[in-house]
C-alpha angles and dihedrals in degrees: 000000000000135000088208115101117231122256096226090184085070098062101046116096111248098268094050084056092044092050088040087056099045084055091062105042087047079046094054094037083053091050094039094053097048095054091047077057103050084040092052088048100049083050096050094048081053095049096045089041102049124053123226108256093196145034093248095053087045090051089047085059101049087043083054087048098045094049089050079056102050086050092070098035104111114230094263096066108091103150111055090039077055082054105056090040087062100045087048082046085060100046089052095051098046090041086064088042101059 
């Protein structure tokens, strides 16, 4: 008797290892995506609880807003992703300013 622990993944055949790994990658996106969620929620209670004292955190809040809003913007709608661009373009270059 060994000690060793056996490697089980050696003595699959190559599809059983294939379908083993895809479980584990499915396993860690699912975990993944449900801490980026927590993690968006527990952002968005603090945005909505705790007023802006400045222009600049103000501006970081509408820049977190206005990107919510490009992601569901489709392709064909330039304009309005122009737009944006143009608004988050403006909050870069007064920040500096100021």
């Amino acid at each position: 008797m060994s000690d060793r622990p056996v490697d089980l993944d050696k003595h699959r055949g190559m599809a059983a290892q294939k379908a083993t790994d895809i479980r584990r990658v499915v396993a860690d996106v699912e975990a993944n995506a449900r801490t980026l969620r927590e993690r968006t929620s527990e952002l968005e209670t603090q945005l909505v609880a705790v007023p802006a004292t400045s222009w600049p955190e103000a501006a970081a809040k509408a820049r977190y807003v206005l990107n919510l809003y490009v992601d569901t913007l489709g392709n064909q709608d330039s304009r309005h992703r122009e737009l944006v661009a143009a608004v988050l373009a403006d909050f870069d270059r007064l920040s500096v300013e100021n």
